[in-house]
BANUFI-955251 format. One line per 4 residues: for each residue x, y, z of C-alpha. Coordinates in Angstrom, 2 decimals, padded with zeros to 5 digits. Example, Ala and Ser with C-alpha at 12.3 -4.5 7.8 and 13.67 -1.06 7.14 Angstrom:
2
012.30,-004.50,007.80 ~ 013.67,-001.06,007.14
This chain:
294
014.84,002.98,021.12 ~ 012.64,003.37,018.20 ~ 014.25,003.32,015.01 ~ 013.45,006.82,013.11
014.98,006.08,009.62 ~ 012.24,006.33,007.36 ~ 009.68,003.17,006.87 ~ 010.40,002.05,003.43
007.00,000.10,002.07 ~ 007.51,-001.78,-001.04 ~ 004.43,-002.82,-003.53 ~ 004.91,-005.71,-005.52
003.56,-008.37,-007.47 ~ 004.54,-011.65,-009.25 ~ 002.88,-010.61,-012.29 ~ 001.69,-007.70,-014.36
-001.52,-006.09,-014.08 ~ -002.40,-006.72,-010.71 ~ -002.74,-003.54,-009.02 ~ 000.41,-002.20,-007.84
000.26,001.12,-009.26 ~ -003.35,001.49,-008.50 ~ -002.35,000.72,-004.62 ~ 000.76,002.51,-004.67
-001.15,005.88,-005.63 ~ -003.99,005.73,-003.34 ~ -002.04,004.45,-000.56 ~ 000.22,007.78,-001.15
-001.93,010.22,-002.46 ~ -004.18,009.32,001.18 ~ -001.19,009.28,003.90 ~ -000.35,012.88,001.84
-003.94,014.25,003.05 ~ -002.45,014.47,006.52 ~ 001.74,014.38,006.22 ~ 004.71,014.35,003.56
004.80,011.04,001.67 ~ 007.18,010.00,-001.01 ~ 006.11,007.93,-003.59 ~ 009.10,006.18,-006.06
007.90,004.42,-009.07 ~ 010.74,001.48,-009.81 ~ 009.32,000.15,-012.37 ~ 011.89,001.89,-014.41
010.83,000.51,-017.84 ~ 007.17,001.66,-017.81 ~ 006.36,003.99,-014.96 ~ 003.06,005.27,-014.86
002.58,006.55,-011.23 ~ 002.76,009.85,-012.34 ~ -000.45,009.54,-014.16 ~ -002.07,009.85,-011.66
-000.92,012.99,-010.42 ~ -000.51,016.51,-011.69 ~ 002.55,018.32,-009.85 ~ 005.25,020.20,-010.54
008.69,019.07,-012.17 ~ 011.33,020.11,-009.47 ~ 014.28,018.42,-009.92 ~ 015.31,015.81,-013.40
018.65,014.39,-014.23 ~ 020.28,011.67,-015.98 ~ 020.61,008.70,-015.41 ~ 023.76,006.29,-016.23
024.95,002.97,-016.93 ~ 028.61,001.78,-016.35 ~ 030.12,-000.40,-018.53 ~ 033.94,-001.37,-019.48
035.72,-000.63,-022.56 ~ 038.42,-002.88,-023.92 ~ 041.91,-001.05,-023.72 ~ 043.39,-003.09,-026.59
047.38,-001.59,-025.94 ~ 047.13,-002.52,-022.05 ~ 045.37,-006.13,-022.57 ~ 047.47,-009.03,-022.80
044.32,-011.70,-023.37 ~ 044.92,-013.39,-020.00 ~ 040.81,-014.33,-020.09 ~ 040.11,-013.30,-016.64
037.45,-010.58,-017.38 ~ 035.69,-013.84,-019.49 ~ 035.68,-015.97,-016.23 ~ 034.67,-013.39,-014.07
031.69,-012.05,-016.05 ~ 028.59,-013.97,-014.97 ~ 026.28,-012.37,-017.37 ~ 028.12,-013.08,-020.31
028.78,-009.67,-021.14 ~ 032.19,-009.94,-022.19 ~ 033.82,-012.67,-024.22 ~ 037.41,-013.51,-025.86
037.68,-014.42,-029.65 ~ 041.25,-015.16,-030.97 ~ 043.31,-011.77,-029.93 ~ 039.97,-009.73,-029.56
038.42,-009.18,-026.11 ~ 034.14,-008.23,-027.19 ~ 032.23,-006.67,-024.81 ~ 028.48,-006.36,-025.14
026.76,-003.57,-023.25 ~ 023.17,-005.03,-023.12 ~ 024.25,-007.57,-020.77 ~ 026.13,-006.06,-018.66
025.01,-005.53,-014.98 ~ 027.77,-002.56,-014.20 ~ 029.25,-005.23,-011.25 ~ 032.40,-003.87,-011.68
033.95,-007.29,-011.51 ~ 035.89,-007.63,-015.09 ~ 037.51,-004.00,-014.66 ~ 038.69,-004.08,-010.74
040.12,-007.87,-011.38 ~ 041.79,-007.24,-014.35 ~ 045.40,-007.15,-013.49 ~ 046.56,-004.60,-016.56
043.40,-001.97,-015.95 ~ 042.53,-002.97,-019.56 ~ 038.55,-003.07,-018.97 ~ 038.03,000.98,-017.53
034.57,001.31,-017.20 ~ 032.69,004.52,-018.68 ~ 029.13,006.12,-018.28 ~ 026.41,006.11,-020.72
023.33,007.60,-020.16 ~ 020.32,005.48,-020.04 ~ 017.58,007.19,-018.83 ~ 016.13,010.23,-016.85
014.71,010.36,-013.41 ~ 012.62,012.69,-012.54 ~ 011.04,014.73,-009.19 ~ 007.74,015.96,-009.09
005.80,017.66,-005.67 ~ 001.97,018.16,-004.98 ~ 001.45,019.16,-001.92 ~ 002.87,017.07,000.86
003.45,014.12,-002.10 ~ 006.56,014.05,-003.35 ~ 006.65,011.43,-006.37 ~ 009.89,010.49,-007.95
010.60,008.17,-010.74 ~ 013.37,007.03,-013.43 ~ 012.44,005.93,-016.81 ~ 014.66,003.89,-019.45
015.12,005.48,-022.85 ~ 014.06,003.40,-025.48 ~ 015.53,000.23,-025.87 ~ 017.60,000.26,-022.94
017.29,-003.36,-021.03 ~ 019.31,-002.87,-017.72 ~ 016.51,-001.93,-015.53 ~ 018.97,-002.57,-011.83
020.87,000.73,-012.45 ~ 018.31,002.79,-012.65 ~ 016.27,001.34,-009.96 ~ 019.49,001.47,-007.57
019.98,005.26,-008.04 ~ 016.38,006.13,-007.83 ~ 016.79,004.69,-004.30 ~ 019.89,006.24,-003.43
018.49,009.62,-004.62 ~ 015.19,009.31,-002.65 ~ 017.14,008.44,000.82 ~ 019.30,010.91,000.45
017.02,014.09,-000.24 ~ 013.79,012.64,001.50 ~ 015.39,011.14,004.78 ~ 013.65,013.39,006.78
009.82,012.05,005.42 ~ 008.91,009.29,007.43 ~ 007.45,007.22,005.00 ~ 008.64,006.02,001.69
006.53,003.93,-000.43 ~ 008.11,002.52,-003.73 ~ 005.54,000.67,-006.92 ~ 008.12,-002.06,-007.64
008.19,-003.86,-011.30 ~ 006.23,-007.20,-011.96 ~ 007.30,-010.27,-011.84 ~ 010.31,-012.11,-009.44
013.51,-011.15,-011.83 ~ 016.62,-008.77,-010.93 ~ 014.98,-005.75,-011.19 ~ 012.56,-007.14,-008.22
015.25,-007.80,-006.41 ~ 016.80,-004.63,-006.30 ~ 013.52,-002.79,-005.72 ~ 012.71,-004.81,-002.49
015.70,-005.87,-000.34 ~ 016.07,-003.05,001.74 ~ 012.36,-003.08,002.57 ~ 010.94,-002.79,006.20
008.34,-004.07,004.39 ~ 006.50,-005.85,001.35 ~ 002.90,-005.65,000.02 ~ 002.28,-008.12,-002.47
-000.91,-007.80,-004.55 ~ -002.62,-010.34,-006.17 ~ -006.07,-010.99,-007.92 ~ -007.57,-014.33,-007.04
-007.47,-016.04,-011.00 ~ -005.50,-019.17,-011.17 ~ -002.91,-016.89,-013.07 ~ -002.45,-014.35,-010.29
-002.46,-017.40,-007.74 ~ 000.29,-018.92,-009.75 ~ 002.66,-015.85,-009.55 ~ 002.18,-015.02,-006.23
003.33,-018.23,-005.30 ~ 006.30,-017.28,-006.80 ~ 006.59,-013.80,-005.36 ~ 005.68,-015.17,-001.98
008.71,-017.44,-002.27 ~ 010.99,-014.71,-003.21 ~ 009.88,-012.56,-000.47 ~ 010.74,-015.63,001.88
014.40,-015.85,-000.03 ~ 015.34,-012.30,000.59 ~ 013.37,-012.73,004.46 ~ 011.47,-009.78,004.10
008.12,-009.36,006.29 ~ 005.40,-009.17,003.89 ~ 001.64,-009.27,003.56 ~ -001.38,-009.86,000.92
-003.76,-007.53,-000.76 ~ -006.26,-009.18,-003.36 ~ -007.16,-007.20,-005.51 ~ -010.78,-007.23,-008.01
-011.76,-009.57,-004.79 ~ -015.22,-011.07,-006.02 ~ -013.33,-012.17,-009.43 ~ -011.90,-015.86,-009.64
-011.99,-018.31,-007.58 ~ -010.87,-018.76,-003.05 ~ -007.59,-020.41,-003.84 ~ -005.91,-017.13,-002.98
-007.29,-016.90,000.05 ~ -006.81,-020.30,001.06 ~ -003.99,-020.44,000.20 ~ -002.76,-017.49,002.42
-004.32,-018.86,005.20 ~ -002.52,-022.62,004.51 ~ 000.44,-020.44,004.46 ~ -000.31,-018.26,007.58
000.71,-015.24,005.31 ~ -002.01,-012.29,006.43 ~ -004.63,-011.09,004.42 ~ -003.74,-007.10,004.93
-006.90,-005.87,002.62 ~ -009.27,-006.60,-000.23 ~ -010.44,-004.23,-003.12 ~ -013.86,-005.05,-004.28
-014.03,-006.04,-008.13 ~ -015.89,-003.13,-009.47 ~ -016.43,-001.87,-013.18 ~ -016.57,002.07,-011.66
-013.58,001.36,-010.18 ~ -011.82,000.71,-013.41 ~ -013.76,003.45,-015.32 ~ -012.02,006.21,-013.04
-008.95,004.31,-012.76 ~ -008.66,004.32,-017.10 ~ -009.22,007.90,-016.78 ~ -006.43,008.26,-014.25
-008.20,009.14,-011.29 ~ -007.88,007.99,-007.49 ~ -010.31,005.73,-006.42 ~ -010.55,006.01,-002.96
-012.31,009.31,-002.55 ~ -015.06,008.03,-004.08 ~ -014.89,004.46,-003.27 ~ -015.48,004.13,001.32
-014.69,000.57,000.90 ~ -010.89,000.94,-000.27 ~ -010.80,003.86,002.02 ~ -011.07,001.22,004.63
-008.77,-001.36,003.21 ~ -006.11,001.42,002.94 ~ -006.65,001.89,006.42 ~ -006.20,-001.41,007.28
-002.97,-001.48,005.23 ~ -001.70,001.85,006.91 ~ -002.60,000.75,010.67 ~ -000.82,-002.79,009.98
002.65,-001.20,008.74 ~ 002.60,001.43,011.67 ~ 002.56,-001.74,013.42 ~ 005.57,-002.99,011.68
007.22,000.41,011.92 ~ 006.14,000.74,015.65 ~ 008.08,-002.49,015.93 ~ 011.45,-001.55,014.29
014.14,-001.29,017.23 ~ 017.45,-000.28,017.09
């Protein structure tokens, strides 16, 4: 039986500057020429999907962080919530228990352990997400206010609030953050499937190394785009093909290209040769999806 939960497509990148968001909005703003797309920009400390598009706000809320607050007249300094804390969040001084919000990952761990509920956890808001339609695009994203750090939260809820309105769109493509950290974590395991884009300079090569490694931790299926391909050097490309990791697409190096995509504009109405990549990229994941069995 074919599965018909929607196909969640993940962008990503080992580094910064590589493309993602330049993907992520073509790919969606083209499958919405035809049927209802979602589009969720993760990349919760600087998302800039929505520059790209001009629609209309339909939805916004807050977002929150959960973090515990010492109970000093229930505590009795047993230490646990100091053991248990493996972000160093919270530590014990003398008859003082000090916890430090900016490091705390809201696991939960030092207030359900503790045996004298001293360590109740409480909301703070953190950020707003946002939801935005044109057309059949529906784009969502969450952004931190400034000077917020725990990205995970955010990125988790944004999730959970696209699969629960949109789990009747079939596809749902999320622009992850950069790099290989927590956040990148949380925006790709529950992937059917992962994009990584690259540009073939010994820096891009570097991080997708590590990307591609990360990808192979969490075992998700995933697939290469190089990006500004004409730029650099092959070691991308060979390396891919030392690796047996498919080559999905490649977007031509091009100055126009980045003149429209500074103005935020789409490139691929103008441009027939990324038209073709993202068809490439499309007909490969409806491969994937084709292939999801439950």
């Amino acid at each position: 039986m074919i599965n018909q939960q929607p196909f969640k497509l993940t962008i990503a990148s080992g580094k910064g500057g590589t493309g993602k968001t330049t993907l992520s909005t073509n790919l969606a703003a083209y499958l919405a020429e035809h049927e209802e797309v979602v589009l969720a920009d993760l990349d919760v400390e600087e998302p800039n999907s929505g520059l790209f598009f001009n629609g209309t706000l339909v939805h916004e809320e807050d977002n929150h962080n959960m973090t515990p607050n010492w109970d000093e007249s229930r505590c009795t300094l047993c230490g646990l919530c100091q053991d248990v804390c493996n972000f160093n969040a919270i530590i014990q001084l003398g008859t003082s228990i000090l916890v430090y919000p900016k490091l705390c990952h809201s696991c939960y761990a030092c207030s359900e352990l503790c045996p004298e509920n001293a360590l109740p956890m409480e909301s703070t808001k953190i950020g707003t997400l946002r939801d935005f339609q044109m057309g059949k695009l529906h784009y969502v994203e969450s952004r931190l206010n400034i000077g917020e750090e725990q990205a995970v939260s955010s990125i988790s809820k944004t999730k959970r609030y696209v699969a629960n309105k949109y789990d009747n769109i079939s596809i749902h493509i999320f622009d992850s953050p950069p790099g290989t950290s927590c956040p990148v974590m949380e925006a790709t395991k529950d992937a059917d499937y992962v994009i990584l884009i690259t540009e073939p300079t010994p820096f891009g090569f570097h991080d997708l190394k590590l990307a591609v490694e990360t990808m192979q931790t969490l075992k998700k299926p995933f697939g290469v785009v190089i990006n500004r391909d004409g730029i650099g050097d092959d070691e991308v490309a060979n390396y891919c093909k030392a690796k047996e990791i498919e080559i999905l697409a490649k977007i031509p190096n091009s100055r126009k290209i980045a003149e429209l995509y500074s103005k935020g504009e789409l490139i691929y109405p103008k441009f027939p040769e990324v038209r073709e990549a993202l068809d490439n990229i499309l007909e490969h994941c409806q491969s994937i999806k084709e292939g999801r069995t439950v």
